[in-house]
N, CA and C atoms as an extended XYZ file, in Angstrom:
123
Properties=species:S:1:pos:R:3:atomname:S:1:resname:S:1:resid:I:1 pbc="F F F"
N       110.004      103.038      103.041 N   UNK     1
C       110.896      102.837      101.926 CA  UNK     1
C       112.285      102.567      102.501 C   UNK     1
N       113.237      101.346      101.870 N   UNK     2
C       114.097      101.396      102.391 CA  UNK     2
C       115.177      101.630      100.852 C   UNK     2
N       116.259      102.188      101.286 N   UNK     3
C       117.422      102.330      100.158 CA  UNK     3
C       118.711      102.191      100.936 C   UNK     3
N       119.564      101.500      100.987 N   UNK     4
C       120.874      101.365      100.803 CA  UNK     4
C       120.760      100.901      102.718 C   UNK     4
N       119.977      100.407      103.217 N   UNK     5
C       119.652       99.948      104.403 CA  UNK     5
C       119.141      101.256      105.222 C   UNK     5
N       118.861      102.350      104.703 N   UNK     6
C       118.005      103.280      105.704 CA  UNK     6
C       116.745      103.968      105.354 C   UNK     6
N       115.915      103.260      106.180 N   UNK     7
C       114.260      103.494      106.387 CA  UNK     7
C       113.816      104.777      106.613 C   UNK     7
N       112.924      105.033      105.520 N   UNK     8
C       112.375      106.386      105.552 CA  UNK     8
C       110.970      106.296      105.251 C   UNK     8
N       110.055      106.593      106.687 N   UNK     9
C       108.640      106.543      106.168 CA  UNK     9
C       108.004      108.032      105.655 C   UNK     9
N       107.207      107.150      104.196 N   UNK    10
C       106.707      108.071      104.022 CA  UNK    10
C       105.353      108.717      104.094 C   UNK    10
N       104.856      110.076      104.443 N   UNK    11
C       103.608      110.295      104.664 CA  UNK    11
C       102.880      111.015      103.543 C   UNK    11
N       101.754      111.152      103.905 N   UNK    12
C       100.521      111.652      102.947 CA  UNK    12
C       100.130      113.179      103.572 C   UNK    12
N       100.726      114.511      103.429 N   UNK    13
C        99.991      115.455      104.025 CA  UNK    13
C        98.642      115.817      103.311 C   UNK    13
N        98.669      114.846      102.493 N   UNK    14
C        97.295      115.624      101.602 CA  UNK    14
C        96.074      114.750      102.559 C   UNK    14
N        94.989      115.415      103.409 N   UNK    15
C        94.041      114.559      103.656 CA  UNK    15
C        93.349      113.784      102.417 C   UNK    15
N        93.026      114.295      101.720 N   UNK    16
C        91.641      113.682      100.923 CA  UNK    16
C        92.224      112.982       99.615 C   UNK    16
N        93.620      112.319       99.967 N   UNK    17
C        94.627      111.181       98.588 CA  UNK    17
C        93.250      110.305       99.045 C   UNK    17
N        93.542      109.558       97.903 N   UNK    18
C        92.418      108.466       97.044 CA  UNK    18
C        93.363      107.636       96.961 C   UNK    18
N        93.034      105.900       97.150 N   UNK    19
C        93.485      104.817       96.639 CA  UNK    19
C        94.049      105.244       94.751 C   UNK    19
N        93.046      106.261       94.327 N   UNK    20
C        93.417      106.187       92.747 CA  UNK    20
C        94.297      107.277       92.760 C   UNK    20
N        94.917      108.130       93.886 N   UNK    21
C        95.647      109.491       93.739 CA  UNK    21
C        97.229      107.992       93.902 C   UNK    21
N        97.332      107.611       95.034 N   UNK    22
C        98.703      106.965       95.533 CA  UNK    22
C        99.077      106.170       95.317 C   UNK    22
N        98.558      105.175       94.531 N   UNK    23
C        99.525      104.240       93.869 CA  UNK    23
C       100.492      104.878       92.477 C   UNK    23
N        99.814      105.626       91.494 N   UNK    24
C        99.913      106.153       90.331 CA  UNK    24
C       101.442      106.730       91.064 C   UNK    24
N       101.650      107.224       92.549 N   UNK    25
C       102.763      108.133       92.930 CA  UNK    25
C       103.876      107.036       93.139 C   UNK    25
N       103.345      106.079       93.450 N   UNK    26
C       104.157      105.578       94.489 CA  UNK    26
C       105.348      105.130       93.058 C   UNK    26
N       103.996      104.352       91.932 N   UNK    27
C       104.599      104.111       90.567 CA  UNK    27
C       105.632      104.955       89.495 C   UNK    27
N       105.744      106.015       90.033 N   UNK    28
C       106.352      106.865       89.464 CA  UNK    28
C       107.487      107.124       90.530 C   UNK    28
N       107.929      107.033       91.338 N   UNK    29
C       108.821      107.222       92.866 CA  UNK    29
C       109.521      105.890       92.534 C   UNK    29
N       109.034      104.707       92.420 N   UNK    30
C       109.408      103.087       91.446 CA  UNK    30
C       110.097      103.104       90.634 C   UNK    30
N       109.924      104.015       89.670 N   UNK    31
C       110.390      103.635       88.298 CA  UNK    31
C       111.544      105.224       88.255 C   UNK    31
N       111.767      106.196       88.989 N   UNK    32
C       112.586      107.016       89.347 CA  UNK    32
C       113.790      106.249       89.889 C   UNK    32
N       113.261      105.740       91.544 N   UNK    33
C       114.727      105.062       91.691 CA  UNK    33
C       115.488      103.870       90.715 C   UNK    33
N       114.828      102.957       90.263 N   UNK    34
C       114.937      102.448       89.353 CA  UNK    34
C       115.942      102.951       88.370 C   UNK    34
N       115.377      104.214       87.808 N   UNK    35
C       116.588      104.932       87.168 CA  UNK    35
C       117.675      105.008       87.473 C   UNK    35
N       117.646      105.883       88.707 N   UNK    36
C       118.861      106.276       89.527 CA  UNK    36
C       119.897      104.958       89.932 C   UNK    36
N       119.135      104.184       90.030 N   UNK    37
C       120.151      102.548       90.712 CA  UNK    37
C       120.447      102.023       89.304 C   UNK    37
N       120.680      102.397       87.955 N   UNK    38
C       120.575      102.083       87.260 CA  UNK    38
C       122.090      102.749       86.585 C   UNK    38
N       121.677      104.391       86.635 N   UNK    39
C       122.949      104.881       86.314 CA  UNK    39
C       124.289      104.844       87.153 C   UNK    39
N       123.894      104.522       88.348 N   UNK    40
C       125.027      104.560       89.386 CA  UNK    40
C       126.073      103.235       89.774 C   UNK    40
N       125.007      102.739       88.173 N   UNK    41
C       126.164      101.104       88.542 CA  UNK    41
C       126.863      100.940       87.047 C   UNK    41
């Protein structure tokens, strides 16, 4: 993920995430910053 030019990878400590557990997250982490870059302008 990058924001404001600094890269932050992110990991999965959960072994047993599912294709159907991590997108649903990633979509919600999306539409959060989204927010945030939203009120700050």
């Amino acid at each position: 993920m990058t924001l404001n030019g600094a890269v932050t990878k992110i990991t999965w400590p959960e072994q047993n995430a599912t294709d159907g557990f991590i997108p649903p997250i990633i979509t919600q982490v999306e539409m959060k910053l989204g927010d945030v870059l939203e009120q700050t302008r």
